[in-house]
C-alpha positions in Angstrom: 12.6 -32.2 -25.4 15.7 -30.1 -24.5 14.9 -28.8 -21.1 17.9 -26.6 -21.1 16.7 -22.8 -21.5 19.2 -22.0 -24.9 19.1 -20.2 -28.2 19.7 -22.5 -30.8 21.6 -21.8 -34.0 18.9 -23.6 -36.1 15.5 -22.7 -36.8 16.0 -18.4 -35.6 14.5 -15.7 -37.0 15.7 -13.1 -34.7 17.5 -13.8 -31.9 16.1 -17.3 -31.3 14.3 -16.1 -28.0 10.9 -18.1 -30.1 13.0 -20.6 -30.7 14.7 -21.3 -27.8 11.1 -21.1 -26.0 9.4 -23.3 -28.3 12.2 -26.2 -28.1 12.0 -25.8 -23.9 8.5 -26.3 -23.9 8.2 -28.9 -26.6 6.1 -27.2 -28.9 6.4 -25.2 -32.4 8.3 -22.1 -32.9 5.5 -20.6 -35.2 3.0 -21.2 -32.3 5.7 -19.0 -29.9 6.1 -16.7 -32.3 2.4 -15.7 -33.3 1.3 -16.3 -29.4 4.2 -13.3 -29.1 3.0 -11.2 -32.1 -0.7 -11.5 -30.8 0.4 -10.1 -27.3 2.1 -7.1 -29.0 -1.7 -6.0 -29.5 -1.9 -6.1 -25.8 -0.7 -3.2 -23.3 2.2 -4.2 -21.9 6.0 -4.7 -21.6 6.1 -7.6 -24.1 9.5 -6.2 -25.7 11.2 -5.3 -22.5 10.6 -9.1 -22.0 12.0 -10.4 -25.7 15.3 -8.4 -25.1 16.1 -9.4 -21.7 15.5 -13.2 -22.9 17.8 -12.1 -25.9 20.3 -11.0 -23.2 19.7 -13.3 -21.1 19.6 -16.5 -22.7 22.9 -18.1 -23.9 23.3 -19.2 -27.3 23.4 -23.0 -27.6 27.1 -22.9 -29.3 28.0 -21.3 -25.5 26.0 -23.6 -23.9 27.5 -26.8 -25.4 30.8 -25.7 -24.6 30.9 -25.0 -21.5 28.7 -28.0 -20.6 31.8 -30.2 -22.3 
């Protein structure tokens, strides 16, 4: 389990926020993603969230390089 906090070039469908969550945490993608979808039916700034992470968040290409 990567326990860097990264975007990975494999496996996005977006951004890779899911992705990148998923692989942090040790569990699927699919699971991060429908948990995120599901909470889209719930009031809140869910969104807001997803595109700080987006901003946030390196992208693993970034990360490997200027970890080497």
């Amino acid at each position: 389990m990567s326990r860097k906090l990264v975007r990975p070039r494999q496996g996005r469908m977006l951004a890779g926020v899911c992705a990148g969550l998923a692989r942090r945490f040790g569990t699927s993608a699919g699971l991060i993603r429908l948990l995120f979808l599901l909470s889209l039916l719930l009031p809140g700034t869910q969104v807001i969230v997803y595109l700080a992470l987006w901003i946030i968040m390196p992208n693993e290409d970034r990360h490997l390089a200027t970890n080497h």
